[in-house]
C-alpha positions as CSV (number, residue, x, y, z in Angstrom):
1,X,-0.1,117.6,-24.0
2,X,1.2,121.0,-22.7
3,X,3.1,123.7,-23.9
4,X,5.4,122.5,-20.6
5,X,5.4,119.1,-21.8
6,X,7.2,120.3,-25.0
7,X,9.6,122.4,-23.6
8,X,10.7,119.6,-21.4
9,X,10.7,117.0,-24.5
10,X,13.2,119.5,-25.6
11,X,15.3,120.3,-23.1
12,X,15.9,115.9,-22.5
13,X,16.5,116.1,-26.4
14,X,13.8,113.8,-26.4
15,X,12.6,114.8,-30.0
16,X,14.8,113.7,-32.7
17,X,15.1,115.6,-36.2
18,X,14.2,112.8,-39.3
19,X,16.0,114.5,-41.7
20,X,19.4,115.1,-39.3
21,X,19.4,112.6,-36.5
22,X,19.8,114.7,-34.2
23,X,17.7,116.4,-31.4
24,X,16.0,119.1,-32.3
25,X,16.5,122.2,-30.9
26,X,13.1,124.7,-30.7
27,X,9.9,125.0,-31.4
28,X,7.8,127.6,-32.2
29,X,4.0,129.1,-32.9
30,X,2.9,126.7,-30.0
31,X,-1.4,127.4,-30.4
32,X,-3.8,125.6,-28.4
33,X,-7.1,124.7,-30.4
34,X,-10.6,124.2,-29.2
35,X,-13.7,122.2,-31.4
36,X,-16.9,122.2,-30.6
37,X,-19.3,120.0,-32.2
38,X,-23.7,120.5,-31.5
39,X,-26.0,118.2,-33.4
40,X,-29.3,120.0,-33.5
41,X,-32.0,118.2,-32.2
42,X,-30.8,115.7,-29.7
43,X,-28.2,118.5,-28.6
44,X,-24.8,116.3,-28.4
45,X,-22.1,118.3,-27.2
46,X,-18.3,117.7,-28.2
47,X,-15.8,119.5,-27.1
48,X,-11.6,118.6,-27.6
49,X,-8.7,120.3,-27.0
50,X,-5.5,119.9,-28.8
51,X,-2.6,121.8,-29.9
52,X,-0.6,122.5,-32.9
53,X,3.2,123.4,-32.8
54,X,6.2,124.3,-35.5
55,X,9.2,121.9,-34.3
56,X,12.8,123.5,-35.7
57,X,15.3,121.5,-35.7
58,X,18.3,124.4,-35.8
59,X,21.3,121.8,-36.3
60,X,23.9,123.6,-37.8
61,X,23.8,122.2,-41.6
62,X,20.0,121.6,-41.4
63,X,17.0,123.7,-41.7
64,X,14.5,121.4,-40.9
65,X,11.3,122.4,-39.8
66,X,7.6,121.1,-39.5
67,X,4.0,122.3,-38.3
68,X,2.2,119.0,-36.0
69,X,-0.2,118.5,-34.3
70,X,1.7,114.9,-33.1
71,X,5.5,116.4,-32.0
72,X,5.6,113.5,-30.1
73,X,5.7,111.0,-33.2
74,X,9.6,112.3,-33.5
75,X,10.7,110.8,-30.4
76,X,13.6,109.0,-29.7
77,X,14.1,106.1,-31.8
């Protein structure tokens, strides 16, 4: 999942606020994260990349907000 891919989630109101009902609005600190894992001897290399992102919702009457690495999980219903 992309930065883009968000944006455009977004912009379709495709992500829906759980406290509200209705679709959220913005996001914000989008950081991409990189792990790398070596296991000594037999030299096993693991390498993901994922991302993590604060969804606002910015509904008038609601201040919900929430850091995920899963902003996808709040998809339509």
């Amino acid at each position: 999942m992309s930065q883009q891919a968000i944006k455009e989630a977004i912009n379709n109101k495709k992500l829906i606020c759980p406290k509200c009902k209705k679709p959220i609005q913005k996001y914000e600190k989008y950081a991409e994260t990189i792990d790398a894992v070596r296991d000594g001897f037999n030299v096993q290399e693991i390498d993901s990349l994922g991302f993590r992102v604060t969804l606002v919702c910015a509904n008038e009457g609601c201040s919900w907000s929430e850091r995920t690495e899963y902003p996808f999980e709040y998809g339509e219903e």
